[in-house]
C-alpha positions in Angstrom: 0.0 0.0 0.0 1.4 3.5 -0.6 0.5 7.1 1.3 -2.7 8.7 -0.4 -2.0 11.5 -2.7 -3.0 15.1 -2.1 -3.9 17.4 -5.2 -5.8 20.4 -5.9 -5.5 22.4 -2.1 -6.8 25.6 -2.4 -8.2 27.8 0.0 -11.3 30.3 -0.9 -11.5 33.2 -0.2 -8.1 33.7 -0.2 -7.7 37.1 1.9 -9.6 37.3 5.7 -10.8 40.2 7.9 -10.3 39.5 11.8 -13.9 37.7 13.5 -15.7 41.0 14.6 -15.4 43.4 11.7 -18.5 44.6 10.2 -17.5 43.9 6.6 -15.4 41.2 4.8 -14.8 37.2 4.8 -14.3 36.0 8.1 -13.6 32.4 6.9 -11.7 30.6 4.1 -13.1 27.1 2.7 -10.0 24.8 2.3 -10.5 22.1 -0.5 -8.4 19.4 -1.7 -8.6 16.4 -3.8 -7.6 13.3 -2.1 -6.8 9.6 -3.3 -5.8 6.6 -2.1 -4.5 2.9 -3.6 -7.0 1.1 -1.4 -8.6 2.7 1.3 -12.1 4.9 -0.2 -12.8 8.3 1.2 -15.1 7.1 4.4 -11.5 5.3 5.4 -9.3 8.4 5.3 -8.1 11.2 7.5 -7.5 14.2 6.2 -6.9 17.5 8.1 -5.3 20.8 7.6 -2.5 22.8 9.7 -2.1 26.1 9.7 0.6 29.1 11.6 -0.4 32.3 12.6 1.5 34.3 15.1 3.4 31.5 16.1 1.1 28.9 16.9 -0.5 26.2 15.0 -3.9 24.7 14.3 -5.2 21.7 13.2 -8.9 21.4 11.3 -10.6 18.4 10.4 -11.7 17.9 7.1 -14.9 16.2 6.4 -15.6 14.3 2.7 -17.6 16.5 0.4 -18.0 13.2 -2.1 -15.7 12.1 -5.1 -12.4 12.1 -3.0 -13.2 16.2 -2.3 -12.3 16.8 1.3 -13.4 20.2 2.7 -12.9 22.6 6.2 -12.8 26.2 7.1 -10.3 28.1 8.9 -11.5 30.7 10.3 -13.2 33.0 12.1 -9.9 34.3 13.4 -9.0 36.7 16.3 -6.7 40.1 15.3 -3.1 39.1 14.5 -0.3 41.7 15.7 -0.1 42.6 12.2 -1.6 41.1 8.6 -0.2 37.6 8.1 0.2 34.8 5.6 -1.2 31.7 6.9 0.5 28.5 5.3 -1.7 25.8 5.1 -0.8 22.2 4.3 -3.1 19.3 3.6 -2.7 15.8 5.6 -4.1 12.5 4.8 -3.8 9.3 6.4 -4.9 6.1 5.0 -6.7 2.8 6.8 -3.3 1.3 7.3 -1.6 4.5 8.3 0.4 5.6 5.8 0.6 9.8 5.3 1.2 12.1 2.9 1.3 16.1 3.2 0.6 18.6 0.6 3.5 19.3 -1.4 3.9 23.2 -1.0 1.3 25.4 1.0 -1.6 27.8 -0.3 -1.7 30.6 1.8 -4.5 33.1 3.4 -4.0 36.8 4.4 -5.6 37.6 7.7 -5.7 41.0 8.0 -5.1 43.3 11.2 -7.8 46.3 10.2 -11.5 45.7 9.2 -12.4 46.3 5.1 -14.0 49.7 5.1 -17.9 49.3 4.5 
């Protein structure tokens, strides 16, 4: 058996206002394409991890049907300043075996509110 293979991560929209402004995306829907050798999407894990401001998150992604795994990031407190959150794609397979997205997509969370 070999890891499942992540493709298509992408993150939408792609630019975030802080939870509490008036106007803007608060959340980001992260989507990827996921396949495995063996185990069918009800068998897999797949999540997403994320920095901001030092620490990291983990989301759960839930199937969304035809190997499409979705989650959202977001709502997301003020950073110190506007940041470029890396996200990266995990899946693990029936029998363990992982594989992480290649390179990140990122999201811009910024520090002021879009004007109205």
């Amino acid at each position: 058996m070999t890891a499942p293979v992540v493709d298509g991560v992408r993150a939408d929209p792609g630019e975030l206002d802080p939870k509490g402004c008036p106007y803007g995306a608060k959340s980001s829907t992260v989507t990827a394409t996921v396949t495995d050798d063996r185990s069918g999407p009800a068998a897999l894990t797949v999540d997403f991890g994320y920095t901001l401001d030092g620490a990291t998150g983990t989301i759960r992604m839930t199937a969304a049907g035809r190997g499409v795994f979705t989650g959202t990031l977001g709502p997301l407190s003020t950073p110190r300043r506007s940041a470029r959150i890396p996200i990266r794609v995990t899946a693990a397979d029936a029998a363990g075996n992982t594989t992480t997205s290649a390179s990140p997509v990122y999201v811009t969370l910024y520090h002021d509110c879009t004007p109205g």
